[in-house]
C-alpha positions as CSV (number, residue, x, y, z in Angstrom):
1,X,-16.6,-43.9,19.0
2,X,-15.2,-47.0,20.5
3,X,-16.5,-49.9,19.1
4,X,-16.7,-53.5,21.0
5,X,-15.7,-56.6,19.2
6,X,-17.0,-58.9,22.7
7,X,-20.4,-60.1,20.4
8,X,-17.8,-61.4,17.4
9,X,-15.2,-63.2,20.0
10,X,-17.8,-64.9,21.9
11,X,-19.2,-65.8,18.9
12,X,-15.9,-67.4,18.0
13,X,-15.5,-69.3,20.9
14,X,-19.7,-70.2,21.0
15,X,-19.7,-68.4,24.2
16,X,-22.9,-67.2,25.8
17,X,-22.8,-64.1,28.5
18,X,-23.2,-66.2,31.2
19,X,-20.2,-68.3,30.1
20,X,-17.9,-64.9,29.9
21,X,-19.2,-63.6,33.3
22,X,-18.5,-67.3,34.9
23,X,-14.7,-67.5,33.3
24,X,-13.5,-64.2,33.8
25,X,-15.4,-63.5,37.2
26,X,-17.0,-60.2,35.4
27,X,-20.6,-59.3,36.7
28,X,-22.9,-60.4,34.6
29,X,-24.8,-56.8,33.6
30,X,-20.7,-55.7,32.8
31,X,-20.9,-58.4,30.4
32,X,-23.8,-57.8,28.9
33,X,-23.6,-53.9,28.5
34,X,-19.9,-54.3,26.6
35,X,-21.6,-57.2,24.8
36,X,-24.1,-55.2,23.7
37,X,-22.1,-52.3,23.2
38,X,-24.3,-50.0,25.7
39,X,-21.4,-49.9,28.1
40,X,-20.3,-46.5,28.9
41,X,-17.2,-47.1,31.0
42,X,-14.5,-50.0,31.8
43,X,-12.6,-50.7,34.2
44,X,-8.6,-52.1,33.5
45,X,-9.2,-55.4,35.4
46,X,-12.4,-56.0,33.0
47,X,-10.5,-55.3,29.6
48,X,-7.4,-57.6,31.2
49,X,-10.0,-60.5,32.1
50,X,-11.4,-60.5,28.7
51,X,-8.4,-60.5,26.8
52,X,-7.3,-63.1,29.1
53,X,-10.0,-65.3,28.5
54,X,-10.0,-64.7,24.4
55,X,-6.0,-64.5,24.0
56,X,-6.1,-61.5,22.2
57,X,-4.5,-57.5,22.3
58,X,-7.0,-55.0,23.4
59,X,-6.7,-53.8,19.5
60,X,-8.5,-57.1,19.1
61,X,-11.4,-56.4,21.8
62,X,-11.7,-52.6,20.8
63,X,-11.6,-50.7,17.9
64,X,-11.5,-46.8,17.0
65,X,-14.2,-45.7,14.6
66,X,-14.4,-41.8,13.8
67,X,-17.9,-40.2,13.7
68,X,-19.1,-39.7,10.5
69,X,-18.8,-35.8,10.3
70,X,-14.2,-37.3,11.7
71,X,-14.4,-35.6,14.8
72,X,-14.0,-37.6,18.1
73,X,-16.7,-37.2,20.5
């Protein structure tokens, strides 16, 4: 699984949603799915505006996280 780190960054920066889709020109709904980790797919553009926005790697933004039984789904 691919776990989102969007929740802890905007935390960070005391960032809401609305904030995020306003600076990095990211539809709102976008934000909010990858916020709350519902989203399913990602475009490149999205993942460069965000890192853009929170000057960070994408290792920063995303992480890896084996299921529990170690095989990726």
């Amino acid at each position: 699984m691919v776990r989102c780190h969007l929740s802890a960054l905007m935390g960070r920066d005391k960032l809401r949603i609305s904030d995020v889709s306003r600076l990095t020109g990211l539809n709102r709904s976008t934000v909010t799915a990858l916020y709350k980790e519902t989203t399913t797919r990602l475009d490149l553009a999205a993942i460069d505006a965000l890192c853009r926005l929170f000057r960070c790697p994408v290792g920063e933004l995303f992480e890896y996280v084996p299921d529990a039984d170690g095989v990726a789904s």
